[in-house]
N, C-alpha and C positions, 0 to 999 in steps of 0.2 A: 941426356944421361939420367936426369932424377925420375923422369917419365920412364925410362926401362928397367930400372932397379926397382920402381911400384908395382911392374909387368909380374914380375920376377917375385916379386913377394907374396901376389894375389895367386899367381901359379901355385906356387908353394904349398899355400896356404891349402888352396884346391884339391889338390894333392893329398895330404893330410888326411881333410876330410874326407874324402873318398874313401882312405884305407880304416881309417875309423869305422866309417859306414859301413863297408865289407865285413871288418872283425863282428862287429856289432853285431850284423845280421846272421853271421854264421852261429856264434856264441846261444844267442836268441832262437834260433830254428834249431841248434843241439838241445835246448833245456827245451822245446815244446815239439822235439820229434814223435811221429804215432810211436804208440806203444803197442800190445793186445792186450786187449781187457781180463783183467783173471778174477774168475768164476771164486764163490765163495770154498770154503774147505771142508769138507765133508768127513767126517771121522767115521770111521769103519768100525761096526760093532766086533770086538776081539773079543774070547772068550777068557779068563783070568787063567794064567799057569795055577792059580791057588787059590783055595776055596774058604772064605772068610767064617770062623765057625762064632766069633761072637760079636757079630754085630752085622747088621744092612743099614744102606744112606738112604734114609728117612727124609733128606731135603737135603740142597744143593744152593746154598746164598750168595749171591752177585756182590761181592764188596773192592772190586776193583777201582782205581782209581781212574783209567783210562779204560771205557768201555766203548770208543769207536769203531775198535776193533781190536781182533786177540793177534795179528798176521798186520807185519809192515814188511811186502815184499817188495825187491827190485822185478820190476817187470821185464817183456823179454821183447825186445824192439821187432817193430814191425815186419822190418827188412832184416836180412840177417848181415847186410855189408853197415849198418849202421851201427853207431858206436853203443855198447851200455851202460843205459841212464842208472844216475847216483842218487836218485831220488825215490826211496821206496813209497809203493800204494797199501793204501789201506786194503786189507781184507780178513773176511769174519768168517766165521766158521758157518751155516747154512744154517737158516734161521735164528744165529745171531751167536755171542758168546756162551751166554746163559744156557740156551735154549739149546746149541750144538753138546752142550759139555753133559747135560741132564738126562738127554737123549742116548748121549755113547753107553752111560753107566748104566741106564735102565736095561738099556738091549744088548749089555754086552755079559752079563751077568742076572740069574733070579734072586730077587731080594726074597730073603727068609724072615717075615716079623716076628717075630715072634722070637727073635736076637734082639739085642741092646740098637736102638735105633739113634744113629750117629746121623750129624747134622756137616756139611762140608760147607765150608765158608773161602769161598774163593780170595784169595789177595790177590793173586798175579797169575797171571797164562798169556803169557805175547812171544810171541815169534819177531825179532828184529833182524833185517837181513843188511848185510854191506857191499858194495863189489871186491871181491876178491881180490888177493893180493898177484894171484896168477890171474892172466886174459882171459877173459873166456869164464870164472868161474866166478862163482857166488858163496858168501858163506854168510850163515845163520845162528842165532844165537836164542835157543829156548830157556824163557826163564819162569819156573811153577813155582807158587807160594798156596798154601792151602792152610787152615785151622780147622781141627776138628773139635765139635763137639759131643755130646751124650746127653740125650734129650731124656731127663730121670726126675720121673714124675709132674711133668710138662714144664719140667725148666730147662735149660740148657746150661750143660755143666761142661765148661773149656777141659780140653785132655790135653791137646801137645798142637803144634806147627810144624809144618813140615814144609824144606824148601830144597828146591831142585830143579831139573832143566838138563839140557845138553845141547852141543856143537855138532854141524854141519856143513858138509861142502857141494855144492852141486854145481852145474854143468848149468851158465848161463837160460838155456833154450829146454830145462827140464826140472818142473817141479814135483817130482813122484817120490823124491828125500822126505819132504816136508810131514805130509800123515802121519805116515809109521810113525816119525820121527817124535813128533806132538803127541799121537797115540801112546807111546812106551813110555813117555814122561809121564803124560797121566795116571799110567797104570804103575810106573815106580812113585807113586804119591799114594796110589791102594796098598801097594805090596807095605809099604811104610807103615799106614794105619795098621794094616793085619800082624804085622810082627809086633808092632808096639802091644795091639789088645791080646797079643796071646799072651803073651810076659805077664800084663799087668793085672788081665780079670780078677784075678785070684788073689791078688795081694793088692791094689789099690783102691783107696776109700774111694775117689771118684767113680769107679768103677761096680761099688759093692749093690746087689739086688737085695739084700734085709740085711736087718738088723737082731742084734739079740743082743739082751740085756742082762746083767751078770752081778747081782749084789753079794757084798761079802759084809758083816757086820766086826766092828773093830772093836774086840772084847779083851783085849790085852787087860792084863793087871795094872794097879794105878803107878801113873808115871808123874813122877814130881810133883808137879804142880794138878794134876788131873786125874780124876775120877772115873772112869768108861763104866758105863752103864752095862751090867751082868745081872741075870736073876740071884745068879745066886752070891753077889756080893754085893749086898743093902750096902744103903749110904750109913756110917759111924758117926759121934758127934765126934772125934779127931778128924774129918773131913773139912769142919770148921774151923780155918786158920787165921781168918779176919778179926781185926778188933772189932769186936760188939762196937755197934751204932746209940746212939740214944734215942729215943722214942719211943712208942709203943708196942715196938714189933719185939718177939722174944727170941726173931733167928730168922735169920734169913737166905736162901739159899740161891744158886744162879748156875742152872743148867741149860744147858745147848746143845744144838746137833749143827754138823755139817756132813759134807761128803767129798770127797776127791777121787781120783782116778783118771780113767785114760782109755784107747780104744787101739784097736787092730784089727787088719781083716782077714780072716781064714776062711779058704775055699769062696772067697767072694763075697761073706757075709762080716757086717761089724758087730765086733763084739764090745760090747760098752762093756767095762770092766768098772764097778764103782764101789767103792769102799764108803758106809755108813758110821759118823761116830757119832753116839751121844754119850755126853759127860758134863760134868761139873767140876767148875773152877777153883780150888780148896781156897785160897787166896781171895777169893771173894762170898765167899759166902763164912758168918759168922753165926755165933750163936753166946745169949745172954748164963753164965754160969744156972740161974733159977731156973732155966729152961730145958736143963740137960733131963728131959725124962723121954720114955718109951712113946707116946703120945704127940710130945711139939716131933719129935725126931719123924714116926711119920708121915706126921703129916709133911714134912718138909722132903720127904720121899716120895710123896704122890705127885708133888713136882716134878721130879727127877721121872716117874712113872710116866705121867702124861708128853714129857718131852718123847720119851721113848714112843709112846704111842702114835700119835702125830708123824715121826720119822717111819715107822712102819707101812703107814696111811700114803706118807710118799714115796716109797718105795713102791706101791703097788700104781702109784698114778705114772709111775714110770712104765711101760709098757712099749713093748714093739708097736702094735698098732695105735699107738699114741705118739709115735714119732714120725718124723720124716728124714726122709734119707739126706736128705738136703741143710734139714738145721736141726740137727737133735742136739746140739750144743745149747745152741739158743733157749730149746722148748724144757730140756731137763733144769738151766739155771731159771726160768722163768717157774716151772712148775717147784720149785726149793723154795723161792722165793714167796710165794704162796701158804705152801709149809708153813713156812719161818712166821708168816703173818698170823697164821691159826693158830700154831702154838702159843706165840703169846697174847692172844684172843680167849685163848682156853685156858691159860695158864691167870688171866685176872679177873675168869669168871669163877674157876675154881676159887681165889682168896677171896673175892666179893661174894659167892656163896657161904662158906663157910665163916665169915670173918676170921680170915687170918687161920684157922681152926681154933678160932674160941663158940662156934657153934660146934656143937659135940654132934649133935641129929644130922646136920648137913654135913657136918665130915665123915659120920659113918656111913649116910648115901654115898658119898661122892669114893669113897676104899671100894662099897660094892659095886659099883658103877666101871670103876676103873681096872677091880679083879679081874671082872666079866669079859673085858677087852682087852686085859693082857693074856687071858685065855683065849678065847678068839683070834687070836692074832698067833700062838703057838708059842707065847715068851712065858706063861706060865701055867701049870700042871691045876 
């Protein structure tokens, strides 16, 4: 009896494994059934519904992060009595992502240089496919990411991103959805850039082809505390509201210049809009009662004179072909800051020439010196 019940269990057993081994093998020849091999993707050079008027792609950059391929399709079984596999293949576009996507744009369209030369920076283009929720059919999932740039004056200057893609369904045993499909995505990422750059040529700094530069000098009448440098309103000694200092000096006086302002683009150009001020601070600059004559006062104008001059000086260093399109922020507070160094370079060669204007000979050089230049410059007759 113990002998037949061991019979009985090794049967079993037998058994078992067998139907194990059969699932096994079936499961296993499902997932490594033939499939047909499918050919890389080949994009069809389209010609644009719309014709790009400010800008041509100047370069085409790979920054994908899966570049095995742009196309993961389920393939289309050997036989057609065999089930379809859930397992999509890789495939690229004919001579590769890069190479297919650089290709459609050149020949599907004439680049015009002599437009604004934009740069396409690939993020994403893949094709994901699943088996379908009906028998028999396939669907697709395109997803485009692209960044444009504007390559302005050999730099590249970011404009915008643009993301898109579309849905598909096709018929297990027919890939002729997919082209077009990928084709009209691509081309709704052109259509994307060309409406963006019509809107913005003309009104966006990134976008602007020159510059112009736009000084306005701030001649207002004196406001509280400050003085604006006018020809024809000399400094007063009521300009001096400081308590006298002690020492040797018999007045002392503390002029400046700065500038502010701001920018906008009209017709595609920027316009630097900059406001000029030189003045003097009454609150700091003082003067000794025994000093109050026509003479010290003067002299303590030629101060005020030369700050003007100097600011005139940068005003002209400011220039369109002095800048760039790229950092004329930078290059205008750099070139001020220069300015700002000469003036008070020149402002303590004038007191070391003159002492202080207790040389009367070097101070009447340095009045004609400074006429000449305030003439020259068109600030005085």
């Amino acid at each position: 009896m113990l002998l037949q019940k061991r019979t009985n269990v090794l049967i079993a057993r037998y058994r078992i494994a067998t139907w194990l081994l059969i699932v096994l093998t079936l499961v296993c020849g499902a997932a490594r059934q033939p499939t047909v091999k499918m050919a890389p993707i080949v994009l069809r050079p389209a010609p644009l519904p719309f014709t790009p008027k400010e800008f041509y792609i100047a370069e085409v950059k790979d920054e994908r992060e899966d570049r095995k391929a742009v196309a993961y399709l389920i393939p289309t079984p050997a036989s057609p009595g065999l089930p379809l596999p859930t397992t999509p293949q890789p495939v690229d576009l004919q001579g590769g992502g890069l190479a297919g996507i650089r290709e459609f744009i050149q020949r599907s369209w004439s680049q015009n240089n002599k437009l604004r030369p934009l740069i396409i920076r690939l993020k994403e283009c893949k094709v994901v496919e699943t088996p379908g929720a009906t028998k028999g059919r396939v669907e697709g999932k395109i997803t485009i990411a692209l960044a444009y740039d504007y390559r302005r004056e050999g730099k590249p200057v970011h404009l915008v991103e643009y993301r898109g893609g579309a849905r598909y369904s096709r018929p297990a045993n027919s890939f002729s959805v997919i082209e077009p499909t990928l084709r009209q995505s691509l081309i709704a990422g052109i259509r994307y850039i060309n409406i963006w750059m019509d809107q913005e040529a003309g009104r966006n700094e990134k976008l602007a082809t020159g510059i112009q530069v736009n000084f306005t000098d701030y001649i207002r009448d004196a406001e509280d505390d400050t003085v604006f440098y006018t020809p024809n309103r000399p400094l007063k000694w009521n300009d001096f509201t400081a308590t006298p200092r002690g020492g040797k000096y018999a007045a002392l006086v503390f002029p400046s210049f700065a500038y502010q302002g701001g920018s906008e683009v009209v017709n595609g150009v920027i316009q630097l809009n900059l406001t000029v001020k030189v003045y003097v601070i009454r609150s700091s600059s003082w003067v000794k009662d025994a000093a109050r004559d026509a003479y010290s006062l003067n002299h303590e104008q030629r101060h005020f004179d030369i700050v003007k001059l100097v600011a005139e000086r940068f005003k002209r260093k400011i220039q369109p072909d002095s800048l760039t399109l790229n950092d004329y922020n930078s290059m205008v507070q750099y070139k001020f800051i220069e300015s700002f160094r000469e003036m008070n370079r020149m402002q303590e060669k004038y007191d070391g020439e003159t002492g202080h204007g207790t040389n009367s000979g070097a101070q009447e050089a340095w009045n004609s010196r400074i006429d000449a230049d305030l003439r020259k410059y068109g600030i005085k007759q």
